[in-house]
N, C-alpha and C positions, 0 to 999 in steps of 0.2 A: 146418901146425899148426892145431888147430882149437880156440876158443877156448869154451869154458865157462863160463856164470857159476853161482856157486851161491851163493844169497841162504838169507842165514842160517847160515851156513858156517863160524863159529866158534861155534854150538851143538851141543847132545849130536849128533845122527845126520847134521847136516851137516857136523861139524869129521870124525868117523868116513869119512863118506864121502868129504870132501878127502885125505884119506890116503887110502884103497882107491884110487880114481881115479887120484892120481901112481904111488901104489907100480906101477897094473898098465898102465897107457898110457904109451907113450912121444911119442906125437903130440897129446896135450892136452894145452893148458896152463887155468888153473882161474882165475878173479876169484869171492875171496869178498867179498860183501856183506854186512857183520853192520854193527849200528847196537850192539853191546856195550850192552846194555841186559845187568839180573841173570842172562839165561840167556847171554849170549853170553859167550866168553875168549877174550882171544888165546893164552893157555898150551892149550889145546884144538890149536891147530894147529905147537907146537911140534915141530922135527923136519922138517915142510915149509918153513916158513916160508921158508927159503935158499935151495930149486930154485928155479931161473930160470925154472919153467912154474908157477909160482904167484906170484898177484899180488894185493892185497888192498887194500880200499876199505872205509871204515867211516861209516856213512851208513845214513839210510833207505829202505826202498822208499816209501814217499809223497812221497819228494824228485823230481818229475818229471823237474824238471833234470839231478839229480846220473845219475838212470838214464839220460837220453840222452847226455851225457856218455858214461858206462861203454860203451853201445853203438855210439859213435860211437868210442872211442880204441880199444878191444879188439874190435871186429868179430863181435860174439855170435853161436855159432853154434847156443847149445843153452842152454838154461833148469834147471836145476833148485833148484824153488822149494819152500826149507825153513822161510824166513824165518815165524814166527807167535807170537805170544802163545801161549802153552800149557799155563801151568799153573790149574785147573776153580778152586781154592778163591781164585785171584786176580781170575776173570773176574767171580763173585760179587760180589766188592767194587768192583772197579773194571768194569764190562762195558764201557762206553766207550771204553776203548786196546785194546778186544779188534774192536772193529766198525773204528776207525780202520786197524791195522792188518793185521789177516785181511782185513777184505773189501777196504775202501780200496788201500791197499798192493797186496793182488792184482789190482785192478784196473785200476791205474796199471802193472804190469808189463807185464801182457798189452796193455793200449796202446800201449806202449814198442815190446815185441815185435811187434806188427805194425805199427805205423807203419814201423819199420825193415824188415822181413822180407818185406813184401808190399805192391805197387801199388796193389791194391784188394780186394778181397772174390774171394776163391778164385784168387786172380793174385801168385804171389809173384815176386819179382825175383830178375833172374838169379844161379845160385847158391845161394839161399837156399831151396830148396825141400827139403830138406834135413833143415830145423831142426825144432824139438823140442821144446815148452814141457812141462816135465814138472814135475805141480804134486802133491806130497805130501801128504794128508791123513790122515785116521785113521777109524778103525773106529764114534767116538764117533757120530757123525755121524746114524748108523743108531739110535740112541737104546739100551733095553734089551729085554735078551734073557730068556725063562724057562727054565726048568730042561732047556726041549732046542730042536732047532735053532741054525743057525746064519745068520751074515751070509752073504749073496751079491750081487753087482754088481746084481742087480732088488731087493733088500730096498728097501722105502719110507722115505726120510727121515726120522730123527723125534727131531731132536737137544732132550737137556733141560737142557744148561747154556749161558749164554752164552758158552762157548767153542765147546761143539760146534754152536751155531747159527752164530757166526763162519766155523766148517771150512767148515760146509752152503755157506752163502750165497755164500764164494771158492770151492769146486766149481762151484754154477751158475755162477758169472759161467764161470768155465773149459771150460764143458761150451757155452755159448752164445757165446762167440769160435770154437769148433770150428763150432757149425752155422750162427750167423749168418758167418761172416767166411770159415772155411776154415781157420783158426790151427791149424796141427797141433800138438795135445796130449793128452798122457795126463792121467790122474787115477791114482792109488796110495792108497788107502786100507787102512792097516797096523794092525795090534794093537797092543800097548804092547810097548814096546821094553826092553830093559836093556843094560847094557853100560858101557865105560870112557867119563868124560867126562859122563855126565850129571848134570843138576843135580843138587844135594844135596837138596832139599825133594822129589823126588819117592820113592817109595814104598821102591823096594830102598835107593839109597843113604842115605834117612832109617831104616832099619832098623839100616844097617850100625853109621851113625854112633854112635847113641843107646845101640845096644850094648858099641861100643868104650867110648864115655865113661859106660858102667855109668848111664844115666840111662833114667828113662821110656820102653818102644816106644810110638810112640801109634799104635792101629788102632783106622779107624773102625768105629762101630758094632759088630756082631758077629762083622766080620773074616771073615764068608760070602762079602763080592764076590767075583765069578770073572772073570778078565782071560786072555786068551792070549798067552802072553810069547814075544817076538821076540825073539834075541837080536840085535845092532845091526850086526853082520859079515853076519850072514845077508840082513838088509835091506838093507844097500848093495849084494849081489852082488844081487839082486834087481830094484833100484832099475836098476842097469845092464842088465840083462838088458832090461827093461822098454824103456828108452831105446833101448837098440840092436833091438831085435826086436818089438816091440809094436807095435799097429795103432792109427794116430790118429785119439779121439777115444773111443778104447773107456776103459773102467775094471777095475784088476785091482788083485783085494784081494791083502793079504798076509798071511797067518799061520802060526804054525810047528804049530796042532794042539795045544799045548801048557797046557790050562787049569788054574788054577790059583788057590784062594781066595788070601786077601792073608795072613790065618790060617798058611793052609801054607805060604807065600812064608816069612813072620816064623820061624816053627819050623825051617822047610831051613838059612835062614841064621844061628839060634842055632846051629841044632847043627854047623854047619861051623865056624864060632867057636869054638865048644864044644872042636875040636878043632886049631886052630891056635893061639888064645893061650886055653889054658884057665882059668877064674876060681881065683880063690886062695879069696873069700868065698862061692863060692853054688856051687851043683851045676850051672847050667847060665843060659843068658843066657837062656833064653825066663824066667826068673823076671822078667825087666824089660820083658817085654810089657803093655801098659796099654791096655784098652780104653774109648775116648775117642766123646761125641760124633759121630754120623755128620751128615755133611756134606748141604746141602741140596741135591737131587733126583741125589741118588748113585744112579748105574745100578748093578744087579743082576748081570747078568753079561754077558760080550761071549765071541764067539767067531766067530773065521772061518773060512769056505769057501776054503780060498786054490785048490780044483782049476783054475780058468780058466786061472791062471797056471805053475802045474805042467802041466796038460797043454800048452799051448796053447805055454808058452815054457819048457819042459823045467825048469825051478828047481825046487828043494827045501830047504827049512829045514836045514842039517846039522848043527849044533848043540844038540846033547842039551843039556836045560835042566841036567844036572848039570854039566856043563863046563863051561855061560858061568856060570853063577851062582858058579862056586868060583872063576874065573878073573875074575868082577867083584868080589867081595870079598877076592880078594889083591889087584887092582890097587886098590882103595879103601885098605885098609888102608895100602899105602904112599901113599899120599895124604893121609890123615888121620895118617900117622904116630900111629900109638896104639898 
């Protein structure tokens, strides 16, 4: 049996990905590390929580101890590291639990990881040569995009919120345990995600909400930004692809191709509304779109090159944005009971 940790693992795309994981292995067992801070739940991993190949720890990654502990009881044999601050109009306010825990936190992992994993600098201990530190990041990272091109694994750097400088700064350090030390690790840098389980404040499911309870949509600005939506099934098969076939040290972006203003985003999902519980008072929900203040140094538009990963490790996005988006606003809706 080989043991897994997945830090952050009761959030959106890691509680996702603790289900994918059990449902299709039968030889891993999984240790999630969530510190239940507002993005994390433990209702997120309901359904697993009873296999005997899942086991759960709630704590931080800046707890040094608590992490040698976990690799000391569970015998780590693979990383995947979700754990992050992540929502742009919090880092704003607070930047400082954003540096503590993206870079910090990542830093103290990949120590963990190799003090445990390997003798010295490119010498791992027997057995462990193996292992996998597979660290998630995002797209923001690369800063913004104009009206064409797109991201690729050489785009330059060039993050503009205190979140996405946090992403930047835990990649270097992950990118510099690889060439200083030998730490065998990938990097994954993904588009925005949608799906069952994510927080309520971000984009789709403050859409959903706002409309069920007939109140204000707020979109920033002009509602022009362009995002490429991942649906969050797609990225876990991904994610694993990655871990199991991908070459350490390399970086493979992810994206399904799929771009899309927030404007249109707001509009797909009235009119799907539109057609499931339809209004009694208005002709349609986009009447309760409101445009709101744009947020400070809002990127323009993101969009990914995911070919590296398509060719190199056969994957492909296979969910049509119309499926997961009607399939994330049923499963919301019975969530919100509205």
């Amino acid at each position: 049996m080989k043991n897994i940790l997945i830090t952050g693992g009761a959030g959106f795309i890691g509680s996702n990905f603790a289900h994918y994981i059990l449902n299709k292995y039968n030889n891993i067992s999984i240790i999630v590390l969530d510190k239940l801070t507002y993005a994390g739940n433990e209702e997120n991993l309901s359904g697993i929580k009873e296999n005997n190949r899942f086991h759960f720890v709630k704590g931080d990654i800046c707890n040094v101890s608590l992490l040698k502990d976990i690799f000391l009881e569970y015998n780590i044999k693979g990383i995947f590291h979700f754990a992050a601050e992540s929502h742009v109009d919090n880092s704003i306010d607070e930047p400082e639990i954003f540096v503590r825990t993206n870079v910090l936190g990542t830093f103290h992992l990949l120590e963990t990881a190799k003090s445990y994993w390997m003798k010295e600098p490119f010498k791992y201990n027997e057995k462990y040569e193996d292992t996998c530190f597979l660290h998630v990041s995002t797209d923001e990272v690369y800063g913004s995009l104009g009206s064409e091109g797109y991201f690729t694994e050489e785009t330059p750097y060039a993050p503009n919120s205190p979140y996405s400088a946090t992403k930047a700064g835990s990649d270097m350090l992950v990118r510099s345990f690889y060439h200083t030390y030998g730490l065998n690790t990938i990097i994954t840098n993904c588009s925005n995600n949608y799906g069952p389980n994510q927080h309520d404040e971000k984009l789709i499911p403050t859409i959903i909400r706002k409309a069920l309870l007939k109140e204000n949509i707020p979109i920033y600005g002009d509602g022009k930004n362009i995002r490429d939506w991942l649906y969050v099934e797609d990225h876990c098969k991904a994610l694993d692809i990655v871990f199991q076939n991908g070459r350490k040290g390399e970086v493979y972006n992810i994206g399904a191709n799929c771009e899309k203003t927030n404007i249109e985003i707001a509009f797909k999902i009235c009119e799907i509304l539109d057609e499931l519980k339809p209004l009694d008072n208005k002709e349609s929900y986009k009447e309760y779109i409101s445009f709101v203040k744009d947020r400070p140094g809002h990127d323009k538009r993101y969009a990914i090159d995911a070919s590296k990963v398509i060719n190199e490790l056969k994957w492909q996005a296979g969910t049509k944005f119309e499926k997961g988006i009607f399939s994330t606003i049923k499963w919301f809706m019975k969530k919100y009971r509205i």
